[in-house]
PDB file of N, CA, C, O and CB in Angstrom:
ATOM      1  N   UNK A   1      99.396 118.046 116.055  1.00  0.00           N
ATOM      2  CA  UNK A   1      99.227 116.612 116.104  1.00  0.00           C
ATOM      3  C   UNK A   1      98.832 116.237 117.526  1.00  0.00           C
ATOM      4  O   UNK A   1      99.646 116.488 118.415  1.00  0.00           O
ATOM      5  CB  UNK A   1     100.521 115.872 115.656  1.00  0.00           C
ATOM      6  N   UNK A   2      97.539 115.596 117.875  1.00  0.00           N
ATOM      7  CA  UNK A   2      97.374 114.880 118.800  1.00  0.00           C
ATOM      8  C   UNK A   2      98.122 113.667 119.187  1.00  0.00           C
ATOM      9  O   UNK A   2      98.716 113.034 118.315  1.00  0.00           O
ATOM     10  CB  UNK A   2      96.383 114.689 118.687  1.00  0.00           C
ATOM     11  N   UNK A   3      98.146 113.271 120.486  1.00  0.00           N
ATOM     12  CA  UNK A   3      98.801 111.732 121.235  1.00  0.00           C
ATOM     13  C   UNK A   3      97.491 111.485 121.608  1.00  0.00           C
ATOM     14  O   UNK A   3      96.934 112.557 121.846  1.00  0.00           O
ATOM     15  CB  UNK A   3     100.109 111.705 122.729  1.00  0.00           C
ATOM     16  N   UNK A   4      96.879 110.690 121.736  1.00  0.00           N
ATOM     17  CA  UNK A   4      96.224 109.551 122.649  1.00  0.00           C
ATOM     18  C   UNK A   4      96.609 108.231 122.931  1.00  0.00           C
ATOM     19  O   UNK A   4      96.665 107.293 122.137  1.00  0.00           O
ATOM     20  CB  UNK A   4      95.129 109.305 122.256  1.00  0.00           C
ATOM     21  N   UNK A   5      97.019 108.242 124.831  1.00  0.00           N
ATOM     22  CA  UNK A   5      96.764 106.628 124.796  1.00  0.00           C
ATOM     23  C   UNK A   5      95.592 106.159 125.162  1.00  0.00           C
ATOM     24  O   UNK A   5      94.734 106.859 125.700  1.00  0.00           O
ATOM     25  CB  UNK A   5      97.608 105.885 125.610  1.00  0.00           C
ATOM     26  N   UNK A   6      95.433 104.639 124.836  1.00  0.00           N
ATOM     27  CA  UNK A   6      94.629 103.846 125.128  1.00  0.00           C
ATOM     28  C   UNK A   6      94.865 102.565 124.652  1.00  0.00           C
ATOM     29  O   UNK A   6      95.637 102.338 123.720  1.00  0.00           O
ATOM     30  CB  UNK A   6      93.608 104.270 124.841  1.00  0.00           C
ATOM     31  N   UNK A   7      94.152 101.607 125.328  1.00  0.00           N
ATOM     32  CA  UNK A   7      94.031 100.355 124.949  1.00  0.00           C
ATOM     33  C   UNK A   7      92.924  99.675 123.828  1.00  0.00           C
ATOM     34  O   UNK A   7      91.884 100.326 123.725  1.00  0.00           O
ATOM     35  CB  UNK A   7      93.892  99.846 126.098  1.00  0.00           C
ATOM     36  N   UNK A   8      92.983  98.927 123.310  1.00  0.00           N
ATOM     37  CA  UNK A   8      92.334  98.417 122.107  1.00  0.00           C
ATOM     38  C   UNK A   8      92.621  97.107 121.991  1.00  0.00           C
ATOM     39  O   UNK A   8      93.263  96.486 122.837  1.00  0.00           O
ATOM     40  CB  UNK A   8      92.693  99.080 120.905  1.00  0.00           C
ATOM     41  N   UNK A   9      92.035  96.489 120.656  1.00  0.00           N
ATOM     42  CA  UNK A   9      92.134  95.264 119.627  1.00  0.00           C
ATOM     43  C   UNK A   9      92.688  95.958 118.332  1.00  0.00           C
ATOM     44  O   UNK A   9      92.312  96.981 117.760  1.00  0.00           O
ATOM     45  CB  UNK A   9      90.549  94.451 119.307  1.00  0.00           C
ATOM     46  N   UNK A  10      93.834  94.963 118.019  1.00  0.00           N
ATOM     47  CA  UNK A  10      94.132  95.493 116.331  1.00  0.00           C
ATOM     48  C   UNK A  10      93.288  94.772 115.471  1.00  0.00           C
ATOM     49  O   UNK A  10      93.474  93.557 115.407  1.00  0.00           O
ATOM     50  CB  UNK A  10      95.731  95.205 115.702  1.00  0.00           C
ATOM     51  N   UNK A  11      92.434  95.258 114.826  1.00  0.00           N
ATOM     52  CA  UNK A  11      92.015  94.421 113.776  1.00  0.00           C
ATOM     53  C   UNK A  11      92.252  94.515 112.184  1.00  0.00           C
ATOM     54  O   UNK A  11      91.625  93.812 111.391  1.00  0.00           O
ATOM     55  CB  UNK A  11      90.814  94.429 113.948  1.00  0.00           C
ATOM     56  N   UNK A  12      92.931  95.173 111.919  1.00  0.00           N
ATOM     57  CA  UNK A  12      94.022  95.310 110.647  1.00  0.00           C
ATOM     58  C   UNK A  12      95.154  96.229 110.541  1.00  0.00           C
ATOM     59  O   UNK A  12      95.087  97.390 110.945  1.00  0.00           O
ATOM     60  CB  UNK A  12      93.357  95.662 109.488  1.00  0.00           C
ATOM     61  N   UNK A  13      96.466  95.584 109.858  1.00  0.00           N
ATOM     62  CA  UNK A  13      97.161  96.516 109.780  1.00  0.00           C
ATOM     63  C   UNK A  13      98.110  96.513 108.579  1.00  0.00           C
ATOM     64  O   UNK A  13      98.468  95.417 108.150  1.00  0.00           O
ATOM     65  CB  UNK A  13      97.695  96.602 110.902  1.00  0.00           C
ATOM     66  N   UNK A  14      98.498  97.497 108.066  1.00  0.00           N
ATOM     67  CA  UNK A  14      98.921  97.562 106.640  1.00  0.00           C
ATOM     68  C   UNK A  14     100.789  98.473 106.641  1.00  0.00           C
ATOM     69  O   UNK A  14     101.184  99.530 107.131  1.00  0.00           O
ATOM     70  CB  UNK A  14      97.395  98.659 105.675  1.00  0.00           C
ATOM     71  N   UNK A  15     101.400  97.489 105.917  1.00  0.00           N
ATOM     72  CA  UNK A  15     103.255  98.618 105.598  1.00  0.00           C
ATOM     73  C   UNK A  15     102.711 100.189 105.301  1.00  0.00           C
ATOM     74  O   UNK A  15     101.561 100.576 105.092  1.00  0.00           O
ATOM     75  CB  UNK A  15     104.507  97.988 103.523  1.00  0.00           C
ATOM     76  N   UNK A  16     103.592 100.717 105.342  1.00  0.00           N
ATOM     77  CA  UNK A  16     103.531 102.019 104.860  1.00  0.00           C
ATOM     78  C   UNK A  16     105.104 102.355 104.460  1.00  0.00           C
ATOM     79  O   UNK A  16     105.914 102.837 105.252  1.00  0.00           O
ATOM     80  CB  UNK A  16     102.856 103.033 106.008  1.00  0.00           C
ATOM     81  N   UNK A  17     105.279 102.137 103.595  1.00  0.00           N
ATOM     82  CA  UNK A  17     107.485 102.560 103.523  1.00  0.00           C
ATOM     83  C   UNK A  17     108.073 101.305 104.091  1.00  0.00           C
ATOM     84  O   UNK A  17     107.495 100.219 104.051  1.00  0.00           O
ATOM     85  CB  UNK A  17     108.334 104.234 104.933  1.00  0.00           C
ATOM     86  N   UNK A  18     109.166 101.495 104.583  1.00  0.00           N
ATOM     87  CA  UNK A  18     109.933 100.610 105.424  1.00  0.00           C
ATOM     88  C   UNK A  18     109.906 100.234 107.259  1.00  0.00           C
ATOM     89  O   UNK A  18     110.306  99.252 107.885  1.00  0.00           O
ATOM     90  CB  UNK A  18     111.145 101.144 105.090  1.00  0.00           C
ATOM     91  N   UNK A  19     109.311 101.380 107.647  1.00  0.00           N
ATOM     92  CA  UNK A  19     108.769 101.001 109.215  1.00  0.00           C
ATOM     93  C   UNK A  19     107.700 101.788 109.481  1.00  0.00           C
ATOM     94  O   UNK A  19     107.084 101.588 110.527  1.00  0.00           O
ATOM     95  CB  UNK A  19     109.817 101.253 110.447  1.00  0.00           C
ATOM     96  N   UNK A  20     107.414 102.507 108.856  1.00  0.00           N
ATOM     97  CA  UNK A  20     105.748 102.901 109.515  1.00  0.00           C
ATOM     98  C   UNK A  20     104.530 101.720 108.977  1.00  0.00           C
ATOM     99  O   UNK A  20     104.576 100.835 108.123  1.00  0.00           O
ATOM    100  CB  UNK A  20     105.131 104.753 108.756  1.00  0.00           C
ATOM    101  N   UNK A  21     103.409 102.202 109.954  1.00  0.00           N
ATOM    102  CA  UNK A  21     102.114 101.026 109.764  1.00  0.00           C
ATOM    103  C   UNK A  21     101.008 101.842 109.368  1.00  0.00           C
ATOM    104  O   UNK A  21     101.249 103.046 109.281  1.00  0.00           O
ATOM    105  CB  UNK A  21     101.614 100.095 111.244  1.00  0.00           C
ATOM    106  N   UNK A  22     100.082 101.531 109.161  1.00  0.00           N
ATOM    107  CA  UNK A  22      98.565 101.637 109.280  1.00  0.00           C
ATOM    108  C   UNK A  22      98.068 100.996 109.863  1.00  0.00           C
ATOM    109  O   UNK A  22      97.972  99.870 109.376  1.00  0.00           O
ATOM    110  CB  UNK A  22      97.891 101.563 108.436  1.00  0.00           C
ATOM    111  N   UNK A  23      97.401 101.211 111.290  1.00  0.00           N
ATOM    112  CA  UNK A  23      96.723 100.186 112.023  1.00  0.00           C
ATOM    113  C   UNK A  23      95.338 100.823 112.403  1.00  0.00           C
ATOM    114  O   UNK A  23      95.061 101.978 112.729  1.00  0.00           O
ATOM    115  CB  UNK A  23      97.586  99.702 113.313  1.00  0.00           C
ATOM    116  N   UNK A  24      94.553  99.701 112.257  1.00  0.00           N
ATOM    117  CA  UNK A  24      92.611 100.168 112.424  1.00  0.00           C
ATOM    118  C   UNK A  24      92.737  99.154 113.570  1.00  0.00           C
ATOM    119  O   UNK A  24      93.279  98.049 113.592  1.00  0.00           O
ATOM    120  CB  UNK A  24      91.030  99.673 110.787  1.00  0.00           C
ATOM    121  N   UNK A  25      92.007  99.923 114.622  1.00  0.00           N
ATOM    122  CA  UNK A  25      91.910  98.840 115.764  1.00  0.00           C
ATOM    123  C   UNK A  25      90.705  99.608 116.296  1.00  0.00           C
ATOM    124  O   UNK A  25      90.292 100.733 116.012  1.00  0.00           O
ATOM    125  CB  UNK A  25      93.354  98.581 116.929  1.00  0.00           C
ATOM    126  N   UNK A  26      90.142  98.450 117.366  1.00  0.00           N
ATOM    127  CA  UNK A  26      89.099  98.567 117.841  1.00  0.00           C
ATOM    128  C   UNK A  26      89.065  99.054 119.214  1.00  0.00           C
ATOM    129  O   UNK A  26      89.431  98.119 119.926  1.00  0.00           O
ATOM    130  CB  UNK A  26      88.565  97.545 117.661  1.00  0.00           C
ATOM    131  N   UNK A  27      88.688 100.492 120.203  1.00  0.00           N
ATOM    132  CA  UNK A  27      88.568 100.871 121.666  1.00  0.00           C
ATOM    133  C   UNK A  27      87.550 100.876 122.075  1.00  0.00           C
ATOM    134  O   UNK A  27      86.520 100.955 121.405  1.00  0.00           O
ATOM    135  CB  UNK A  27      88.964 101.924 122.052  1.00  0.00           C
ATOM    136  N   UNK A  28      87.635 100.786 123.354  1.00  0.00           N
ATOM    137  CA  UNK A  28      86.369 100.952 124.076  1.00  0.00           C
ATOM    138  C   UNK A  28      85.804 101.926 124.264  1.00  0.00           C
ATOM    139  O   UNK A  28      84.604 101.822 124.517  1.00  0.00           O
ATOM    140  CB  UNK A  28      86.347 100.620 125.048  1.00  0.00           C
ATOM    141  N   UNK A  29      86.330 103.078 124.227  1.00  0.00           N
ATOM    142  CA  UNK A  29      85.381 103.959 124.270  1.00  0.00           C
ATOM    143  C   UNK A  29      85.222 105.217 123.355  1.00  0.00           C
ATOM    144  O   UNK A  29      84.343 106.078 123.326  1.00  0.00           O
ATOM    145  CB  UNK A  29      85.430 104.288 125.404  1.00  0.00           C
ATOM    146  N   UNK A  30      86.535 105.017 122.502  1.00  0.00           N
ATOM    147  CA  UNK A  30      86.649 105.645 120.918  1.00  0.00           C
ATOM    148  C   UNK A  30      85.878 104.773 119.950  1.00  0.00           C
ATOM    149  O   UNK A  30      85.254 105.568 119.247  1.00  0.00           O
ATOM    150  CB  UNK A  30      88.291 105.695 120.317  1.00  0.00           C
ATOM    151  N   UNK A  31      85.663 103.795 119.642  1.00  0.00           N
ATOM    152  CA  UNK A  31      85.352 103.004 118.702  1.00  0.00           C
ATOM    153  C   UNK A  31      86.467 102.490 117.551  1.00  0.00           C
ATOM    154  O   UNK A  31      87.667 102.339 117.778  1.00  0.00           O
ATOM    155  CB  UNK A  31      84.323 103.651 118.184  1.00  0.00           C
ATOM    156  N   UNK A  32      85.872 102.283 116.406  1.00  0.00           N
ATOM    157  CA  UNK A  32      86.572 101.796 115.063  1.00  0.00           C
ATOM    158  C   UNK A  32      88.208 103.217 114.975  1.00  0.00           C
ATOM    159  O   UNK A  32      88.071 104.332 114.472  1.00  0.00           O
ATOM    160  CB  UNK A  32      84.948 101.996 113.303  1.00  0.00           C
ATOM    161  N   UNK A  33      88.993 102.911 115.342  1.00  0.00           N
ATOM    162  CA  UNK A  33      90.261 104.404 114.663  1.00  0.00           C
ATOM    163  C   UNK A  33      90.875 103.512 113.819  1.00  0.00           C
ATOM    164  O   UNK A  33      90.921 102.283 113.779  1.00  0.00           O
ATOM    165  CB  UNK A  33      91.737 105.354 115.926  1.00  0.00           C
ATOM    166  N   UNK A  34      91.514 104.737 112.899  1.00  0.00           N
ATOM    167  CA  UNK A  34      92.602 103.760 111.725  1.00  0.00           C
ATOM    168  C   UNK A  34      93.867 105.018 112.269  1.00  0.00           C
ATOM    169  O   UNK A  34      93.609 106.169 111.918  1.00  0.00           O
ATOM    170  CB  UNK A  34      91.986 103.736 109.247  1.00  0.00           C
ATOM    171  N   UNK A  35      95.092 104.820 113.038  1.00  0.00           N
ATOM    172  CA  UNK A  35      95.636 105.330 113.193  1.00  0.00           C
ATOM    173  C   UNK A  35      97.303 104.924 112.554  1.00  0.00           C
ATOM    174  O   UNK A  35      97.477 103.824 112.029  1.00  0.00           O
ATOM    175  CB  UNK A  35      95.198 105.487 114.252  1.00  0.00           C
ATOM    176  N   UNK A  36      98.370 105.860 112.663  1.00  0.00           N
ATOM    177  CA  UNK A  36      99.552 106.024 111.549  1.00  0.00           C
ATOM    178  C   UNK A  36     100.481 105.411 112.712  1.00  0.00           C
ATOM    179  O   UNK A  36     100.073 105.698 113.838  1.00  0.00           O
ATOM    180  CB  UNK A  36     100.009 107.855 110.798  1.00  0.00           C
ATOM    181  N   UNK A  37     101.459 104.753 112.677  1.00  0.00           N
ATOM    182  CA  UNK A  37     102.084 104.182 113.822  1.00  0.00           C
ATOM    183  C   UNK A  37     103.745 104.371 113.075  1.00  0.00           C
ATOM    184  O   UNK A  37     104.267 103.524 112.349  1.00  0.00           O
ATOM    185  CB  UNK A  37     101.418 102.375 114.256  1.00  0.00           C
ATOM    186  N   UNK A  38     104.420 105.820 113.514  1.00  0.00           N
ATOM    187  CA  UNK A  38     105.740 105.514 112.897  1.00  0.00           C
ATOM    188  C   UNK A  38     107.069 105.231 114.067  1.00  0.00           C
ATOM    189  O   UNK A  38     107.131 105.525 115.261  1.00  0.00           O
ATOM    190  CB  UNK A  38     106.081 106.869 111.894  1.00  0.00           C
ATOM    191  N   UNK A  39     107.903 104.654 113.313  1.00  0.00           N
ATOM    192  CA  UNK A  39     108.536 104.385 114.163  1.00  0.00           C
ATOM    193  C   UNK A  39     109.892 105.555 114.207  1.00  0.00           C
ATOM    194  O   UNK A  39     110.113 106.063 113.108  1.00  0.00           O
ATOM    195  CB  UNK A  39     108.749 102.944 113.979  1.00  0.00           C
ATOM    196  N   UNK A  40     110.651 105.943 115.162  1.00  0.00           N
ATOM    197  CA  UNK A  40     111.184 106.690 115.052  1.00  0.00           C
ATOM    198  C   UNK A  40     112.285 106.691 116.465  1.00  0.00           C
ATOM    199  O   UNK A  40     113.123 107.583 116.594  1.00  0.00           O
ATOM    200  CB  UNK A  40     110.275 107.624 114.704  1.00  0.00           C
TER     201      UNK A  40
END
């Protein structure tokens, strides 16, 4: 499993269970990602 940070725009984001997300956001120099955001 990769980490990347970076900064972005969220431009959608969706539940997944009880605390994880689906979030598609927009970077500057990655572009469009839809990445898994759990909490833990």
């Amino acid at each position: 499993m990769n980490l990347i940070k970076t900064k972005g725009i969220i431009i959608a984001e969706s539940n997944m269970g009880d605390f994880d997300k689906m979030v598609t956001m927009l970077t500057p120099g990655l572009r469009k990602n839809s990445v898994c955001c759990k909490r833990g």
